[in-house]
C-alpha positions as CSV (number, residue, x, y, z in Angstrom):
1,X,-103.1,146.6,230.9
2,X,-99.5,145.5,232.3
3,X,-97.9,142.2,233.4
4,X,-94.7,140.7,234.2
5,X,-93.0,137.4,233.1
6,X,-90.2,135.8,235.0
7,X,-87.9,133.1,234.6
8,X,-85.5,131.9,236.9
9,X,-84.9,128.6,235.8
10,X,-82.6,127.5,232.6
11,X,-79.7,129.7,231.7
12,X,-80.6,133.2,232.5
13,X,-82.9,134.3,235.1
14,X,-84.8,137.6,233.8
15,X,-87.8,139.8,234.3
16,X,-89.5,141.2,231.6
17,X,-92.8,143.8,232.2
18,X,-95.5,144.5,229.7
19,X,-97.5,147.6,229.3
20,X,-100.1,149.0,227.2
21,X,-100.6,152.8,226.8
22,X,-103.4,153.6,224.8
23,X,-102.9,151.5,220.8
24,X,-99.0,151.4,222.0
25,X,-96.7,149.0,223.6
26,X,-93.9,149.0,226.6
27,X,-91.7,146.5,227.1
28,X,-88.6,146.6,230.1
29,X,-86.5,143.4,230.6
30,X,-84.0,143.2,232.8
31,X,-82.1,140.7,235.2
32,X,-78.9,139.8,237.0
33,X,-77.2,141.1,239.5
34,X,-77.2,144.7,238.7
35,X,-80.8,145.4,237.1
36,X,-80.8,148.8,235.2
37,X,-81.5,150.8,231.6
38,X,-79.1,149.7,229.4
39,X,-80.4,150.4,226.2
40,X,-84.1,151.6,224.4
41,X,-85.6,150.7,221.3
42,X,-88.5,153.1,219.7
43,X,-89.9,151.4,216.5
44,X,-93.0,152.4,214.7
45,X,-94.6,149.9,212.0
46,X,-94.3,150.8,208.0
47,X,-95.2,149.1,204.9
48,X,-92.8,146.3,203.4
49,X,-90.1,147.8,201.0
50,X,-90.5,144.4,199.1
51,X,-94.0,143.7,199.6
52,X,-96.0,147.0,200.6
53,X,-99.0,144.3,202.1
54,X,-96.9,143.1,204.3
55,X,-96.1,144.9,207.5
56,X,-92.5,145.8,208.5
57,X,-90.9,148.3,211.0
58,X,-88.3,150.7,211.6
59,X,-86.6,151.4,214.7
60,X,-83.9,154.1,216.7
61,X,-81.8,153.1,219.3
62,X,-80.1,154.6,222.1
63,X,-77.6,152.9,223.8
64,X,-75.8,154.4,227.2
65,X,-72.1,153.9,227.2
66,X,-70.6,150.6,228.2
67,X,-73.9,148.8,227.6
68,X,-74.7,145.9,225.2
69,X,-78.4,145.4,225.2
70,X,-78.8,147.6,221.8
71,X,-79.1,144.8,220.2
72,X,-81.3,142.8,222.1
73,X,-84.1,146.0,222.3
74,X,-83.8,146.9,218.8
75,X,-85.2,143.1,217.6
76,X,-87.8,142.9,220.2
77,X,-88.9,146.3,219.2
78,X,-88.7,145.5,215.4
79,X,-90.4,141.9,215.6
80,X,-92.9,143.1,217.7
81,X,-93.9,146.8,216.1
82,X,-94.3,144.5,213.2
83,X,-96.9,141.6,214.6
84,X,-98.9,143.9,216.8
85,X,-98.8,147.1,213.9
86,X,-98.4,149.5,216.6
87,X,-95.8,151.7,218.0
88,X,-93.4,149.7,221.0
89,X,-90.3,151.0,223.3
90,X,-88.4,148.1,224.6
91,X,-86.0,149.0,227.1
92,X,-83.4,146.1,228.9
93,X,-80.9,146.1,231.3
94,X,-78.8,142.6,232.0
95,X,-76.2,142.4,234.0
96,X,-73.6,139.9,235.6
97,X,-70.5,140.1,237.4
98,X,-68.9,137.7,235.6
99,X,-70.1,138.0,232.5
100,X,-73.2,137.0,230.3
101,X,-73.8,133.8,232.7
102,X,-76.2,133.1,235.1
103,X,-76.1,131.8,238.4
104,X,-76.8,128.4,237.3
105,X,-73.5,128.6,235.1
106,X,-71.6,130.1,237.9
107,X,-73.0,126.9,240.2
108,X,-71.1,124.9,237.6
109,X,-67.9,126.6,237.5
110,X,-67.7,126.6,241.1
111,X,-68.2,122.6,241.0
112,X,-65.4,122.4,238.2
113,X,-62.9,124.2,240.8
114,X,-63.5,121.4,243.4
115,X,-63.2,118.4,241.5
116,X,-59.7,117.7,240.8
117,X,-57.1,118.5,238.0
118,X,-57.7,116.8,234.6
119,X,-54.7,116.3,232.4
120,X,-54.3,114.5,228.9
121,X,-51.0,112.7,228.3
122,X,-50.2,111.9,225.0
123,X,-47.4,110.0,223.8
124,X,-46.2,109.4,220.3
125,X,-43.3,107.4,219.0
126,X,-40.6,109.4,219.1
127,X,-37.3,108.6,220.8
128,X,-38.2,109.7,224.6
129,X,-41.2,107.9,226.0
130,X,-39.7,107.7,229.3
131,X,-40.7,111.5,229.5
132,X,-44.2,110.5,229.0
133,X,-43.4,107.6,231.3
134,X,-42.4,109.4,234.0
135,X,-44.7,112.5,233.6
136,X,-47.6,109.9,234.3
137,X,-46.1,108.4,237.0
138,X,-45.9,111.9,238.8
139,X,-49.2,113.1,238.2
140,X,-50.3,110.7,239.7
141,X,-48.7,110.9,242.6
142,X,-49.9,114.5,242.7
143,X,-53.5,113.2,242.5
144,X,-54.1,114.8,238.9
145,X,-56.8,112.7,237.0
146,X,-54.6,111.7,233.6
147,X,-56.2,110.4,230.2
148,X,-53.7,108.7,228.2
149,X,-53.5,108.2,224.7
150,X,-50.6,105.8,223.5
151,X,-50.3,105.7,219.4
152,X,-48.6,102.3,218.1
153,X,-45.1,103.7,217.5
154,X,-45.5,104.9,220.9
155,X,-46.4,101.1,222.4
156,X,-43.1,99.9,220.2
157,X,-40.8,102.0,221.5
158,X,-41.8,101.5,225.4
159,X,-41.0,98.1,224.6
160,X,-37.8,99.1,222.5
161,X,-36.3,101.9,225.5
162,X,-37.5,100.9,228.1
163,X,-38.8,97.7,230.6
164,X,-42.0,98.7,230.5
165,X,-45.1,97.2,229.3
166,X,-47.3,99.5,227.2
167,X,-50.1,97.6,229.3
168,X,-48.2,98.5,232.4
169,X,-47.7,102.4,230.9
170,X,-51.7,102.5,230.4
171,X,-52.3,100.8,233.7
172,X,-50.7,104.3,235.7
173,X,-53.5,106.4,233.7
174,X,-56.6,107.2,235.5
175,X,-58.1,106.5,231.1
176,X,-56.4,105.2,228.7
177,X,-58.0,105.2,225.0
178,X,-57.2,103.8,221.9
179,X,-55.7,106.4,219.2
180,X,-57.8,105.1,216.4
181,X,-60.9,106.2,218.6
182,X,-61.8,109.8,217.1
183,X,-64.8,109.6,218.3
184,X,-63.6,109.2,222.2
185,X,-65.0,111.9,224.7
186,X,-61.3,113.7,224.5
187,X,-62.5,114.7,221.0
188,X,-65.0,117.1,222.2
189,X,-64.8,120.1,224.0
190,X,-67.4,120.1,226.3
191,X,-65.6,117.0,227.8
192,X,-63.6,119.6,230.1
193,X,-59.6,119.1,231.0
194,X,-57.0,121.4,232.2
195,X,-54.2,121.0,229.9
196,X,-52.4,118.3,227.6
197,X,-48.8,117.2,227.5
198,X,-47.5,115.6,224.2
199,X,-44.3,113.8,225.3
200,X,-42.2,112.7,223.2
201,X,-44.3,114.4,220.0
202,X,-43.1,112.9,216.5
203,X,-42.5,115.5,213.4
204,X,-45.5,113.8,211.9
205,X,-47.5,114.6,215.2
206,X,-46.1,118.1,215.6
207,X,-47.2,118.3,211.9
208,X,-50.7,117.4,212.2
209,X,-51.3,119.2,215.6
210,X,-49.7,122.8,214.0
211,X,-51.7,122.1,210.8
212,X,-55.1,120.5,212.2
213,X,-55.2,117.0,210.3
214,X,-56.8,115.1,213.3
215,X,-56.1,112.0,211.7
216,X,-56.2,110.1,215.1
217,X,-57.6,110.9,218.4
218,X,-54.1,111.9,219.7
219,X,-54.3,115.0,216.9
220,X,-57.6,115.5,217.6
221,X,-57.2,115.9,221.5
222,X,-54.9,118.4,220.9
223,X,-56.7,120.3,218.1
224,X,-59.5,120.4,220.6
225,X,-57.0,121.8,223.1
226,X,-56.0,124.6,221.6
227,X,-59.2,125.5,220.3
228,X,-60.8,126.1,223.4
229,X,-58.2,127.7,224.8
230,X,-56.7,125.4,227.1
231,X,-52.8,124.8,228.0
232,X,-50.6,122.6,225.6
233,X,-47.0,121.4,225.8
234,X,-45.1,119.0,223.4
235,X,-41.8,117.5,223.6
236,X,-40.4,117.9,220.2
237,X,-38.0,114.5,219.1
238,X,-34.5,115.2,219.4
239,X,-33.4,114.4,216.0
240,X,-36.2,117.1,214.6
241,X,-34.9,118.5,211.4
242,X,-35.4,121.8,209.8
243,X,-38.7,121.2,208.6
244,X,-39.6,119.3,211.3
245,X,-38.7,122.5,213.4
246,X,-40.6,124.9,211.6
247,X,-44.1,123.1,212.6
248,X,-42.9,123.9,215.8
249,X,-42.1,127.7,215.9
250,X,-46.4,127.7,215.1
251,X,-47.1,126.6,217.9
252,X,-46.9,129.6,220.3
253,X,-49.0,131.4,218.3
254,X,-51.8,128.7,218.7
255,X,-51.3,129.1,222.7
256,X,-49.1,125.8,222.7
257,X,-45.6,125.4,224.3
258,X,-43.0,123.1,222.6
259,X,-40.0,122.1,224.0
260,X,-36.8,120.5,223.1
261,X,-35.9,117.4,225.0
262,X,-32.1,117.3,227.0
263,X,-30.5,114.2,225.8
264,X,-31.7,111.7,222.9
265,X,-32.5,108.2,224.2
266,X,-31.6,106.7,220.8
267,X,-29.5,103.9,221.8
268,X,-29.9,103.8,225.2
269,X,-29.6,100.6,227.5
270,X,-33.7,99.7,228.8
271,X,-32.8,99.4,232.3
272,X,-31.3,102.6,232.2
273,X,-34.9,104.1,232.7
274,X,-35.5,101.9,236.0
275,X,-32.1,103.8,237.8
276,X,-33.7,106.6,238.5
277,X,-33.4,108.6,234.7
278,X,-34.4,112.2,235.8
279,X,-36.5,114.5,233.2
280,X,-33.4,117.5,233.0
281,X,-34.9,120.8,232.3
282,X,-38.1,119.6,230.5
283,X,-40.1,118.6,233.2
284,X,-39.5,121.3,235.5
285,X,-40.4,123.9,232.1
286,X,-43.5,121.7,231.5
287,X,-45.2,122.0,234.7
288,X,-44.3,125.4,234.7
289,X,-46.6,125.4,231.7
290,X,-49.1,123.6,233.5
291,X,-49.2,125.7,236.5
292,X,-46.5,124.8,238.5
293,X,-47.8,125.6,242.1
294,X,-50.4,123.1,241.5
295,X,-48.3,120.3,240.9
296,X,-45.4,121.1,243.6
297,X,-43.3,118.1,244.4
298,X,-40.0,116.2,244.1
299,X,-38.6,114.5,241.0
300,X,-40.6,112.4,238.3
């Protein structure tokens, strides 16, 4: 007796045929793109080592170099050796070009690369907002979809530095949340995004970010960042002490950039940031770190 059992819907789209020779079983299951023997799987049914009335298995596997279906045939043969109490060969090939993923996942990831860049803006209440200002403002010129989360020291010191409104600030976001929201969709990583900018980043936010207290959903955001792998920059405060500087030297290890900010804005006149304030140095390094020839354009 034989037959075959396909899926092509879901995840994975595989083949898997069924054979019976004599008392014994055959299994092959392959799919993909490149359909071949990857691995085999003999096992052969013995008597439980803890309970001999109870049926177990043993198996040997061969696997051909470069292949990773050994596992996959050695529990199919295992599981079913032991139900049907016969001898059973499973052999699978499964193979993708880019990687354990089926079309359907492909279909998705080609969709993520047309929709347009997402990028999280966070800024904290250091001495400096203008940076996050100003970063906003050109992002979205550059059509980049921004999130924006604004803690409370942040909201003070727009209205301490500079002439904005933190109303106004949110109103140039695409989103804007509320920092006491943890449970907001930037606190998950299946809500996808591109990168996040921390600017200006306080010691206390450095500190929780390098240290993964996600306190509030600015933390969080960034915790999440760096977790899956995506870019992060943060503009360290100016007047940073030593301590304050060492949260920031573990940061590159984590896949997170942190840079130091030209000039302190301590002090500083508010209409100083409406004559045309340019970001030295710090911008142009923080779009590098975004990916620079995606957001080519003049100054913030």
């Amino acid at each position: 007796m034989e037959f075959v059992v396909r899926t092509e819907q879901g995840r994975y789209d595989l083949e898997a045929s069924v054979r019976t020779i004599g008392q014994d079983l055959l299994v092959a299951v392959w799919g993909g793109e490149k359909p071949h023997i990857g691995a085999v799987s003999a096992a052969q049914p013995r008597p439980s080592l803890k309970d001999p009335a109870r049926t177990s298995s043993s198996a040997s596997v061969i696997c051909f170099l470069g292949h990773k279906e050994d596992e996959l045939t050695r529990r199919a043969a295992l599981r079913l050796s032991a139900a049907l109490n016969t001898r059973v060969v499973v052999t699978a090939g499964i193979h993708w070009d880019r990687g354990f993923k089926s079309p359907d996942h492909r279909r998705r990831k080609e969709r993520k690369k047309s929709m347009k860049k997402r990028i999280v803006v966070g800024i904290a209440g250091a001495s400096g907002v203008i940076y996050g200002v100003r970063l906003l403002k050109h992002l979205g010129l550059k059509g980049v979809e921004t999130h924006l989360i604004l803690s409370e020291a942040g909201r003070k010191n727009i209205e301490i530095e500079t002439e904005y409104d933190p109303a106004e600030v949110e109103a140039m976001a695409d989103h804007a949340y509320d920092n006491a929201d943890v449970g907001a969709a930037l606190a998950s990583g299946s809500f996808l995004t591109d990168a996040m900018v921390v600017a200006p980043c306080t010691i206390k936010t450095l500190s929780g970010i390098a240290n993964s207290y996600t306190a509030n959903l600015l933390v969080r955001a960034a915790d999440v960042t760096l977790k899956e792998k995506r870019k992060l920059s943060s503009s360290r405060a100016p007047e940073a002490h030593d301590h304050g500087r060492g949260h920031g030297r573990a940061h590159p290890a984590a896949r997170a950039l942190v840079l130091s900010p030209a000039q302190d804005h301590r002090g500083h006149h508010r209409s100083d940031h409406r004559k045309g304030l340019r970001l030295p140095g710090a911008r142009t390094r923080t779009l590098q770190a975004m990916g620079r020839s995606s957001l080519k354009g003049g100054a913030a």
